[in-house]
C-alpha positions as CSV (number, residue, x, y, z in Angstrom):
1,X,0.0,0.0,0.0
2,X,1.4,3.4,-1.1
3,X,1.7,6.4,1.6
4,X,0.1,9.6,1.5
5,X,3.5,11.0,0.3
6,X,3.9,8.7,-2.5
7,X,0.4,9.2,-3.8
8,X,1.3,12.9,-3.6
9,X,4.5,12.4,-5.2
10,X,3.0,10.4,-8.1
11,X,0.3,12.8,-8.9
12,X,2.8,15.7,-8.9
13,X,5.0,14.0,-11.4
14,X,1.9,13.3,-13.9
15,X,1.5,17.1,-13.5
16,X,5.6,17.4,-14.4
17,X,5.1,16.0,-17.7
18,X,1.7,17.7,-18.5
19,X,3.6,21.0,-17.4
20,X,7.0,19.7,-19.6
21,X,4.6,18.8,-22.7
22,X,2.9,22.1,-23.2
23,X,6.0,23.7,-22.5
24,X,7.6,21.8,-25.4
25,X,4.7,22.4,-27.6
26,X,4.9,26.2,-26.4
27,X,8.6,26.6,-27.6
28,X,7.6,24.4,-30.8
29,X,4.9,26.7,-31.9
30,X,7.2,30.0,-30.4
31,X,9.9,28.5,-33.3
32,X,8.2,28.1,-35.5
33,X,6.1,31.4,-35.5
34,X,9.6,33.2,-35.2
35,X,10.8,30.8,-38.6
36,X,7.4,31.9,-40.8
37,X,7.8,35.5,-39.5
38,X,11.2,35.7,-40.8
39,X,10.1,33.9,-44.3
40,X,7.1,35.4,-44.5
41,X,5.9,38.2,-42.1
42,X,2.1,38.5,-44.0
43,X,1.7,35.1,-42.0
44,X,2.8,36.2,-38.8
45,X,-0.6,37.1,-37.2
46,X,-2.0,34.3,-38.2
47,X,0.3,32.0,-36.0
48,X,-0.6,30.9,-32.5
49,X,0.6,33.0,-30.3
50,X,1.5,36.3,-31.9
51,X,-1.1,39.1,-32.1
52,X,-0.9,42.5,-33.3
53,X,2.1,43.4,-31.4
54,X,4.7,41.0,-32.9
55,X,3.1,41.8,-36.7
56,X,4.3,45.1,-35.1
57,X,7.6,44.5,-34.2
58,X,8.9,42.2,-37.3
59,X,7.5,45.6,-39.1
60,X,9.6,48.0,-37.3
61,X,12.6,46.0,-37.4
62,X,13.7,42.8,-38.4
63,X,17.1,43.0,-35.6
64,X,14.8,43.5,-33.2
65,X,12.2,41.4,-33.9
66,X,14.7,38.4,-34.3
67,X,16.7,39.2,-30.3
68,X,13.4,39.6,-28.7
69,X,11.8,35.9,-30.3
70,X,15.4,34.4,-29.6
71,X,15.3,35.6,-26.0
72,X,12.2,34.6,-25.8
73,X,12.0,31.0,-27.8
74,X,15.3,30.4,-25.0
75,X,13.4,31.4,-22.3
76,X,10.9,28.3,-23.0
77,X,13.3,26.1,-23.6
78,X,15.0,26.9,-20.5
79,X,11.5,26.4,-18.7
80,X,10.8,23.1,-20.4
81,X,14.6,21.9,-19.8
82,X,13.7,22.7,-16.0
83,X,10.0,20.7,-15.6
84,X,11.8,17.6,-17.1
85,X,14.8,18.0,-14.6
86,X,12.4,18.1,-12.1
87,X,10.6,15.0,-14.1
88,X,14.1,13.3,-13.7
89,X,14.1,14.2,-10.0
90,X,10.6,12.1,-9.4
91,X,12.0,9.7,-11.3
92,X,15.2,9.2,-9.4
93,X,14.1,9.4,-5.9
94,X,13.8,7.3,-3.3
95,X,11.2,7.9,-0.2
96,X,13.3,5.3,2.0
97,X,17.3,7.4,1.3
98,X,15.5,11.0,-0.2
99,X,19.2,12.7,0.2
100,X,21.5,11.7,-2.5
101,X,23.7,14.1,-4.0
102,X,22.1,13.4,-7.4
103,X,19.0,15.0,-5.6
104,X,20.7,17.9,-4.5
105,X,22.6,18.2,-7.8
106,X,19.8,18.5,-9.6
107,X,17.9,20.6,-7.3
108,X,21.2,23.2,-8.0
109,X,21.2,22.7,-11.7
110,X,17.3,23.7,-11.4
111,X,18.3,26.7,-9.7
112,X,20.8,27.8,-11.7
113,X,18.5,27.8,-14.4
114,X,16.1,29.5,-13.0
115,X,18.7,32.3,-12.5
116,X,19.9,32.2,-16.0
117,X,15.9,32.7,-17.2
118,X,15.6,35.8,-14.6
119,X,18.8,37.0,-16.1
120,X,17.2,36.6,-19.6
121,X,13.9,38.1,-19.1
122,X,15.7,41.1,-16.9
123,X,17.9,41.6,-20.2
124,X,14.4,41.0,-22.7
125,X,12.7,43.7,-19.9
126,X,15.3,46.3,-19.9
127,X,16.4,46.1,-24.3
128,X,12.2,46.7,-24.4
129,X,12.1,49.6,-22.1
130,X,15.8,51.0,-23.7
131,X,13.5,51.1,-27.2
132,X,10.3,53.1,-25.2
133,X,13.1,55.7,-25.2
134,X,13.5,55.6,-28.9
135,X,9.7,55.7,-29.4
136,X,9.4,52.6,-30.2
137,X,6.6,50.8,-27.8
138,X,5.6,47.1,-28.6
139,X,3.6,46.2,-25.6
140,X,4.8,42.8,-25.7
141,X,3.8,40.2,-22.7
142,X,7.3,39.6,-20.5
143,X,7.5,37.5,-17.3
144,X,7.8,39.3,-14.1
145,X,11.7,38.5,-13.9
146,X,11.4,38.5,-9.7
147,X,9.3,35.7,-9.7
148,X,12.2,33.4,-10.9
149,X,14.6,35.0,-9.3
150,X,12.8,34.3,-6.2
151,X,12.0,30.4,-7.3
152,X,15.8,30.3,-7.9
153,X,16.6,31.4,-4.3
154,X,14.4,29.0,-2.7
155,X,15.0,25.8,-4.7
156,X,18.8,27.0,-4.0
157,X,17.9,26.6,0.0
158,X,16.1,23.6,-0.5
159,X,19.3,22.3,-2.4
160,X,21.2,23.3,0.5
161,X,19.1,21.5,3.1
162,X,19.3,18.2,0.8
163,X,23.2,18.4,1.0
164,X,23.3,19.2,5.0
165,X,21.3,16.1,4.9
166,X,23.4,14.1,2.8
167,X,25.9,15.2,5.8
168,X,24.0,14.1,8.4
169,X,23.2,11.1,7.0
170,X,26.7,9.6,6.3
171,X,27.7,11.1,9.8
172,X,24.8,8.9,11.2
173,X,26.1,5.9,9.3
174,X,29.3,6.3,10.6
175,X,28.4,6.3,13.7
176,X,27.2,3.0,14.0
């Protein structure tokens, strides 16, 4: 018979890979938007998830158009590479010895790449704002850059507690 934890554990890794697959097709759809909008712009609005704005921007400028969809098209990957780290993480660990330094590696990596996306989306924030100075406004839809900045810290902590536990664990075998 399972525990509470496991059932909880399970269903949160089914929700992983619903997350990781829509992610995937997110940054699919994201490439290949950018791809027909640097063949052929007159398509551009009619691809999911460009509006109006990004008609807009591949107008004004082509340079522009291509560093903010590159940013951006990275930015999903980087969130999809994440969810199936975290997918790897279910799949790897083990209720009875949860502290393994594979646990806490990958904990790290996760929060490293969460800093990496705040970086990018801080960078994608601040090159849109520079170009509000020019006159140039293209009321495009950016993450709030804190908020992963702030997942990073705390999966960083949690990464932390996994390794003091790794400690305490071998200290506790030794001492047998």
């Amino acid at each position: 018979m399972k525990s509470y934890t496991e059932h909880i554990l399970t269903v949160l890794k089914i929700l992983a890979w619903i997350v990781f697959i829509g992610l995937c097709i997110k940054c699919g759809a994201q490439l290949v938007a950018f791809i027909v909008g640097l063949i052929n712009p007159d398509f551009l609005h009619k691809m999911y998830g460009t509006d109006g704005n990004w008609v807009k921007v591949r107008e004004e400028s082509q340079w522009v158009f291509i560093c903010v969809m590159t940013t951006i098209i990275a930015i999903s990957a980087f969130k999809a590479n994440i969810w199936l780290m975290l997918i790897k993480l279910f799949s790897q660990l083990n209720l009875k010895n949860p502290f393994t330094m594979e646990a806490a590696k990958k904990l790290e990596g996760i929060a490293y790449q969460l800093i990496v996306i705040w970086i990018a989306t801080s960078v994608l924030d601040n090159y849109l704002k520079g170009l509000e100075k020019y006159g140039k406004e293209f009321h495009l839809e950016i993450s709030d850059a804190g908020e992963f900045l702030f997942a990073a810290g705390i999966i960083f902590i949690i990464s932390q507690i996994f390794k003091r536990g790794i400690e305490i664990q071998e200290e506790n075998e030794l001492t047998v």
